[in-house]
C-alpha positions in Angstrom: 0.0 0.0 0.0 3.1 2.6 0.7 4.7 1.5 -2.9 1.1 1.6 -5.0 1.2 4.3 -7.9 -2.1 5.3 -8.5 -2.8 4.4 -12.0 0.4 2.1 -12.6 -0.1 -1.1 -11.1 3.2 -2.5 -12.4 5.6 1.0 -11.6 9.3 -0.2 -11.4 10.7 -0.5 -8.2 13.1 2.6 -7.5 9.5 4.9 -8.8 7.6 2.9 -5.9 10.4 3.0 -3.3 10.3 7.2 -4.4 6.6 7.2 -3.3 7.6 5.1 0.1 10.5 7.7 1.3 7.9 10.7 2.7 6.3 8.1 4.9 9.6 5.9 5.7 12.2 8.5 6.8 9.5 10.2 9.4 9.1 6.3 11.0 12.2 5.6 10.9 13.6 8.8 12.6 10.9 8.2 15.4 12.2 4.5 15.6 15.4 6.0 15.9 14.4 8.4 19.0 12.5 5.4 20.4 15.5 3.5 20.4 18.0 6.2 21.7 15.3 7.2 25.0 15.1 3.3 25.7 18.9 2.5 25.4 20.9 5.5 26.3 18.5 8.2 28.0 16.1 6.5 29.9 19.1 4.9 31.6 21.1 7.7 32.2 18.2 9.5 33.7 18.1 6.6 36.3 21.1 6.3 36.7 21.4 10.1 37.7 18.1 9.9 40.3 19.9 6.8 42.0 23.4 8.8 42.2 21.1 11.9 43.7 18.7 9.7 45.8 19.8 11.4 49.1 19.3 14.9 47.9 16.4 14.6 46.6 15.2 13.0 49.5 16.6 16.2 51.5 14.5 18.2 48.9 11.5 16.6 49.7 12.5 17.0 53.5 13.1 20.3 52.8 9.5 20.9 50.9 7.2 19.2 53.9 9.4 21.5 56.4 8.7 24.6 53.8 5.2 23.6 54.3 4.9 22.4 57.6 6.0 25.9 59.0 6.0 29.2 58.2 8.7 32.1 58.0 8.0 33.9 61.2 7.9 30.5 63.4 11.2 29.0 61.6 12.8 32.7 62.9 11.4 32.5 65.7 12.5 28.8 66.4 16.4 29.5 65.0 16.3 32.6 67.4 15.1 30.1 70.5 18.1 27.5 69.1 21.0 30.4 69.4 19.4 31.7 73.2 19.9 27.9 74.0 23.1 27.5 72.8 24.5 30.6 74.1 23.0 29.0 77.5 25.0 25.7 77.3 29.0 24.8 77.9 30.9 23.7 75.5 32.7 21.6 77.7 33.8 21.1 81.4 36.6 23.4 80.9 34.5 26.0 80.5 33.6 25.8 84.3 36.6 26.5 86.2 36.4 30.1 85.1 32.9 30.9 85.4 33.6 29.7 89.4 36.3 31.9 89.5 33.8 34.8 88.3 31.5 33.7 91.1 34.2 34.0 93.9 35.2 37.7 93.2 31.3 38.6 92.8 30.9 36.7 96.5 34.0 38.6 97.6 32.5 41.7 96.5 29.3 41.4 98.7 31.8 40.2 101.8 31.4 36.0 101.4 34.4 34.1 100.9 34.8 30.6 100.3 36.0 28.5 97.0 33.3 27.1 94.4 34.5 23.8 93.2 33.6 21.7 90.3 31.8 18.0 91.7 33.0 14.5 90.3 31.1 14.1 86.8 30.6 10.3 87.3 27.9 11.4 90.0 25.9 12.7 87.1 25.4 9.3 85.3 24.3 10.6 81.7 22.4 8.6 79.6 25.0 6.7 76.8 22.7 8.6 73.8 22.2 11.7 75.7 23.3 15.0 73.8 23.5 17.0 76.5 25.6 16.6 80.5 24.7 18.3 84.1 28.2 19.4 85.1 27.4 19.9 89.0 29.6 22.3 91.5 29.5 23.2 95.1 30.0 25.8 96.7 30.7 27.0 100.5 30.8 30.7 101.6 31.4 32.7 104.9 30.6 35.9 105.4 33.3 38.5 106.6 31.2 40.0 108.7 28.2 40.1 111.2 26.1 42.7 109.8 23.1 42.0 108.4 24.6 43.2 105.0 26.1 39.7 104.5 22.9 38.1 104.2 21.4 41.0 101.4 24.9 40.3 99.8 24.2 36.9 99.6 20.5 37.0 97.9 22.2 39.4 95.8 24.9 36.5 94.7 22.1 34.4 94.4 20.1 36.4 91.8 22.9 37.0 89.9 24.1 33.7 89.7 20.7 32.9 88.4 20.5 35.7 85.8 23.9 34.6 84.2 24.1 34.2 80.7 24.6 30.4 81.1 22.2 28.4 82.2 22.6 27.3 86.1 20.3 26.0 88.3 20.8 25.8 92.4 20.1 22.8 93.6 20.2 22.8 97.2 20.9 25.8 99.6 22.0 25.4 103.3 22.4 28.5 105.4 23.9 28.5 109.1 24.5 31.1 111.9 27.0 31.0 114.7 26.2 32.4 117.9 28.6 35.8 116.6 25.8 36.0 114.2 28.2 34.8 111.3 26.6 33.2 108.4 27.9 30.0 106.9 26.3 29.1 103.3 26.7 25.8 101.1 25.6 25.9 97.5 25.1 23.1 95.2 24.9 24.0 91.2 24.2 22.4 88.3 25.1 23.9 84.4 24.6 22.0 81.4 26.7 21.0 78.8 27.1 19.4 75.4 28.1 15.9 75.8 31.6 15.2 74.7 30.4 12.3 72.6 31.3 13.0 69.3 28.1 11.6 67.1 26.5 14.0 69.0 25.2 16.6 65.9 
């Protein structure tokens, strides 16, 4: 039916393949295409997606965050992760001198004594957990009998609490002698990152 001459049943062959080319060529360039998407594209495309399989998947991570909240709350969430951090140790050594801060501000107010870091063992974190209580102690005298010393020591108190790190006081004991000299033992707790190194 491609080859038929209309009015010349028995055309020769090279006028019927003439008539066939129009019809041929286009076939046989979409064969052609056909061929080349099935055995060199299509493969290279999936080969690609499987190389790229983790970013994608990050992009689609990335899409249901987009979604899931808005601008103003991710802000406001990044804002609440850098006032955390800023709260936290880096590590143990960060300690000593932030005691040593605390001991001039109680000599300042007329308490001495020595703040001292506790053994970490008594803490017992968790083996996954990504963050450490790092306890201290602390015992103070006051220089003197007036009733200053125990104003001065409230005073210590807040300002311990209103540090830029994060401390919490976990037990207080406060003593008078018969002079009327006050005796006070602190126990504090700050918190840390955990020295494991997985920890993101």
């Amino acid at each position: 039916m491609l080859t038929e001459v209309p009015g010349w049943p028995d055309a020769p062959k090279q006028v019927r393949l003439r008539r066939a080319l129009p019809i041929l060529i286009p076939c046989a360039a979409i064969l052609l295409l056909l061929a080349w998407n099935e055995i060199v594209r299509d493969p290279h495309i999936k080969g690609e997606r499987a190389t790229h399989q983790v970013l994608l998947a990050q992009e689609r991570e990335i899409d249901a965050l987009r979604l899931g909240v808005s601008e103003q709350q991710a802000g406001e969430l990044a804002a609440r992760a850098a006032q955390i951090e800023r709260q936290l140790l880096k590590g143990p050594q960060e300690l000593a001198p932030i005691l040593e801060v605390f001991k001039k501000q109680a000599a300042e107010r007329h308490w001495e004594g020595s703040f001292l870091a506790s053994d970490l063992s008594t803490g017992s974190p968790t083996p996954n957990a990504e963050i450490i209580f790092i306890p201290a102690r602390a015992k103070l005298t006051a220089s003197s009998s007036t009733p200053d010393a125990f104003s001065g020591l409230i005073a210590l108190l807040d300002q311990v609490s209103s540090a830029e790190k994060r401390i919490d006081l976990t037990r207080l004991g406060i003593r008078a002698d018969e002079q009327g000299r006050y005796t006070a033992e602190l126990n504090l707790r700050l918190v840390s990152r955990s020295p494991n190194e997985k920890t993101p």
